[in-house]
C-alpha positions as CSV (number, residue, x, y, z in Angstrom):
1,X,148.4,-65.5,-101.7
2,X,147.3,-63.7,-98.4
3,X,145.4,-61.0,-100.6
4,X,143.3,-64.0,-102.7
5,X,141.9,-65.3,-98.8
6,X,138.1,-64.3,-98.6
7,X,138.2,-61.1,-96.3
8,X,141.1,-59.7,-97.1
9,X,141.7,-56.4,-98.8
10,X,143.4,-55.7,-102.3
11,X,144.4,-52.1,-102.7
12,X,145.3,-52.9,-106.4
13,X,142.3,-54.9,-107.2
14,X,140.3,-51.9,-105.9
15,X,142.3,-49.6,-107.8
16,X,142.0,-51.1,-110.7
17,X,138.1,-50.8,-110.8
18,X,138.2,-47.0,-110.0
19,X,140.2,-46.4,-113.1
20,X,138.1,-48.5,-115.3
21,X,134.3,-46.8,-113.9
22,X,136.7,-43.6,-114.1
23,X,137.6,-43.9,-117.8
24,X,134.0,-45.2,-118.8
25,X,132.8,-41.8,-117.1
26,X,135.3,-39.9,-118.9
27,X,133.6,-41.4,-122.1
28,X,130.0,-41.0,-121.2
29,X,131.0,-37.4,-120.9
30,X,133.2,-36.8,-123.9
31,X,130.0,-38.6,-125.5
32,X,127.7,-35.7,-124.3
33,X,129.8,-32.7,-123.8
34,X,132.7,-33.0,-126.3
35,X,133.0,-32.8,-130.3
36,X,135.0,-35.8,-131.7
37,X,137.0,-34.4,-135.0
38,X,135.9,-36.8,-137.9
39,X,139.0,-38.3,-138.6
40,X,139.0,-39.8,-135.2
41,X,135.6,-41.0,-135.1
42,X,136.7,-44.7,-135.9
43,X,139.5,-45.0,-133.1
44,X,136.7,-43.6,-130.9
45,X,133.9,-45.9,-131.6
46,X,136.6,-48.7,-131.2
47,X,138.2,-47.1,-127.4
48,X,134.1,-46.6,-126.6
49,X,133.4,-50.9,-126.9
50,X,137.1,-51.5,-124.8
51,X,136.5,-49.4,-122.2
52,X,132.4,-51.0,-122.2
53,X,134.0,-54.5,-122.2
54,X,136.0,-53.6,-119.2
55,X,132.9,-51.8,-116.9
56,X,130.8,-55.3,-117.8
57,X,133.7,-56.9,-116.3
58,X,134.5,-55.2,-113.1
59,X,130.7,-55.0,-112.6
60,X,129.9,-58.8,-113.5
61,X,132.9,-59.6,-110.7
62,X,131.6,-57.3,-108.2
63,X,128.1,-57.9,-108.5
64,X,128.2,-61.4,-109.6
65,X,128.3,-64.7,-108.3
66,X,132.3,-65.1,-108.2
67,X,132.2,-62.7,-105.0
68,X,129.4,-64.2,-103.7
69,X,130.9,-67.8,-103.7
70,X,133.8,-66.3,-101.6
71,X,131.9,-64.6,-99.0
C-alpha cells in the first residue's frame, strides 16, 4: 500500500517497463536486421502486435493523464 502513495518509488513497476521498451526494441531490430524463417512468420506477426499492445500501455501510463492526476 506504501508503494501505490504518490511519491513513492516502485522498483517492480519500473522494471516492468524496462523489459517491455526492451522487448519492443528487440523487435524493431529483429524487424530490420534479422531474417524470419517462413514458417514462423505468423507467430511473428502475432508476438510483433503483443509486444505493441504492451509499449502503448506503459507509455499511455507514463505519459498520460493517470500519472498526472497523482502528482
Amino acid at each position: 500500500v506504501e508503494k501505490a502513495k504518490p511519491g513513492q518509488i516502485d522498483f517492480m513497476f519500473h522494471l516492468t517497463g524496462i523489459v517491455g521498451l526492451g522487448a519492443f526494441a528487440f523487435m524493431i531490430y529483429a524487424i530490420v536486421y534479422l531474417q524470419i524463417p517462413e514458417s514462423n512468420k505468423e507467430v511473428w506477426i502475432h508476438l510483433i502486435g503483443i509486444c505493441e499492445g504492451i509499449v502503448l500501455s506503459i507509455f499511455g501510463y507514463f505519459f498520460g493523464a493517470a500519472v498526472r492526476k497523482n502528482k
